[in-house]
N, C-alpha and C positions, 0 to 999 in steps of 0.2 A: 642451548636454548635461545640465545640471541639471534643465531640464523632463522632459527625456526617465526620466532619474534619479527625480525626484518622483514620475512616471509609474507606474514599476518597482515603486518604494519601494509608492505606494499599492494595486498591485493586490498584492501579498505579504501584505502585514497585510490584506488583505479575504479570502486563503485562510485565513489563523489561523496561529497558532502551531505548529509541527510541518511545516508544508507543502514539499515539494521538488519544487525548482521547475529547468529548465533555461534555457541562454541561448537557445538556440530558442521559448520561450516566447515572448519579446518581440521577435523579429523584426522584428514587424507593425507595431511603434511606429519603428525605424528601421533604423541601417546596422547589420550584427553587427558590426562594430568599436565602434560606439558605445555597444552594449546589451553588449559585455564589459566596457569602461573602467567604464560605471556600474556592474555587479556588482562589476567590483573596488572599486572605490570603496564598497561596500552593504558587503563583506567585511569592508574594511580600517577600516569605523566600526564593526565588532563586530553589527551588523544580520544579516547573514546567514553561513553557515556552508560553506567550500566542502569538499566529501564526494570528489569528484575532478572531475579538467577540466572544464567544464563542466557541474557539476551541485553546486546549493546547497541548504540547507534553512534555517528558518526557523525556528532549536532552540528549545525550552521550556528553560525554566527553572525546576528546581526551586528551590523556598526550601526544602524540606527537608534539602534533599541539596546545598544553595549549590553548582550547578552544572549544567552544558547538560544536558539528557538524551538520547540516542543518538536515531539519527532512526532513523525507520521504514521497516524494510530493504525490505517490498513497495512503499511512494511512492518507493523509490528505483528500485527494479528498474521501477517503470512510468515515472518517469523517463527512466531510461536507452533503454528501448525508446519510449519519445517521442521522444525527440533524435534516434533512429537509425532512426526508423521500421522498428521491429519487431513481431514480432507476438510476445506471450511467454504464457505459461501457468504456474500455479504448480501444483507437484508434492505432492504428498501431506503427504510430510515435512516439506516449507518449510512447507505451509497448517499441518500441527502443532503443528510450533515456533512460527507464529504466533499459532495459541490458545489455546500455553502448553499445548497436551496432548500432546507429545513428553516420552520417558524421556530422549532424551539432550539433549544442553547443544545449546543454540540458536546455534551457533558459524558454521554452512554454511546457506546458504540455497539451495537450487537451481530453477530457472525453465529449462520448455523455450521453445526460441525458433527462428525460422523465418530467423534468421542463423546465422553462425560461430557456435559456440563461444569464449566470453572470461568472463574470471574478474576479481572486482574484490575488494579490500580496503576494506572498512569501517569504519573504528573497531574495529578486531581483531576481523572477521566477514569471512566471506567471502562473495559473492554472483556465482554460479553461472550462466553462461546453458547450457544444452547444445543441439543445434542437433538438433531433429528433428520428423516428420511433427506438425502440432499437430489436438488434435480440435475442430473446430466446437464452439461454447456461442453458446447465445441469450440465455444471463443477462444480464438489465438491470444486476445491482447485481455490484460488485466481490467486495459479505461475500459474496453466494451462491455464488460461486464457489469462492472462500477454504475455508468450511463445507460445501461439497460434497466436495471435493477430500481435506479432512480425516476428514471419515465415509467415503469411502469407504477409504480409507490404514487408519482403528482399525478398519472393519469393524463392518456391526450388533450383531453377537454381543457387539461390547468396548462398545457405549453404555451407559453407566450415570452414574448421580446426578449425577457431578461432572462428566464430558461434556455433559452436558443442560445444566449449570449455569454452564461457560463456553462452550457456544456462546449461551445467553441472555444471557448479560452480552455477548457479543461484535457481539451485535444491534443496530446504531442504529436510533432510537426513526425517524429521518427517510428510514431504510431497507425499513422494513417493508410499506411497500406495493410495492415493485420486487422485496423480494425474495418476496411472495407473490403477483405475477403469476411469477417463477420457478418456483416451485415443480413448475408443471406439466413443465418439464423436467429435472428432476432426477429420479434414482431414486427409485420409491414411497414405498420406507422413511424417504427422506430428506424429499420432499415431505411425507409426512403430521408427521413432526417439526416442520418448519421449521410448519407453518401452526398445529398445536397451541402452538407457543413464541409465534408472533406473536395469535396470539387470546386465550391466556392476562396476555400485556404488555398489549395493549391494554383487556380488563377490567380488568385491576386500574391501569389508568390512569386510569380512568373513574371 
């Protein structure tokens, strides 16, 4: 079990820090009785963090704040619908609170999904699946979706300065070519934004 364990251990620290990760993940390495003992065992050395049954992260740690920091409620919710092989969608509101440009407290996350309806507890957040009709996306990259979902929720009319300014910060730099072959499927408004944000990053990276 300890090879199998070393196994686990090494491919978590090659996701990074923050990563959450399911028992179904490591299946492929052996039995699921084995590949739970070693999570408990990852758990119970303080290595990894379990969020609910079956499903752990790989917390940071701030030195500022001498303390784990909350995981990331969307790697959770794709988690979740990994293990259970679902198909989920994130909802306007959830995408807002994600970019930090929601008015209210980022407490509910909700996620449509092509299962039941189930609701989970998070570190005092709650995480929402609702079950209905989901629409086709050909988005390669997870942000583009994230930032689609969210412009369309504030609405053209509402994009201003500081919008512009967190969904550019919310841009990975290793994102940007995935999400400007997206572009062409998003709404106009939204494609011509997103390809003005990624050509202006990349000048001034140059």
């Amino acid at each position: 079990m300890q090879k199998t364990e070393n196994k686990i251990y090494s491919s978590i620290r090659g996701k990074g820090a923050g990563c959450v990760i399911t028992n179904s993940d490591f299946y492929h390495l052996a039995a699921r009785g084995t590949i739970n003992r070693c999570l408990t065992s990852l758990r119970e050395r303080g290595i990894i963090r379990s969020l609910i049954v079956g499903i752990y992260d790989y917390p940071i740690y701030s030195e500022l704040l001498q303390e784990q920091l909350a995981p990331d409620i969307d790697l959770v919710a794709q988690a979740i619908a990994r293990k259970n092989q679902w198909h989920i969608q994130i909802t306007g509101d959830a995408a807002l609170n994600y970019l930090g440009l929601s008015t209210q407290v980022p407490g509910r996350y909700v996620y449509l999904s092509d299962a039941q309806s189930r609701e989970y507890q998070i570190m005092n957040r709650t995480l929402e699946f609702k079950r209905a009709p989901l629409k086709q996306t050909k988005f390669q990259s997870r942000q583009t979706e994230i930032i689609t979902q969210a412009l369309i929720a504030l609405g053209e009319a509402n994009v201003d300065a500081h919008v512009i300014s967190q969904v550019s910060a919310f841009i990975a730099p290793k994102e940007r070519y995935w999400i400007l072959g997206d572009t062409r499927y998003a709404p106009a408004w939204i494609g011509e934004l997103l390809r003005k944000l990624i050509t202006e990053a990349t000048v001034l990276r140059v």
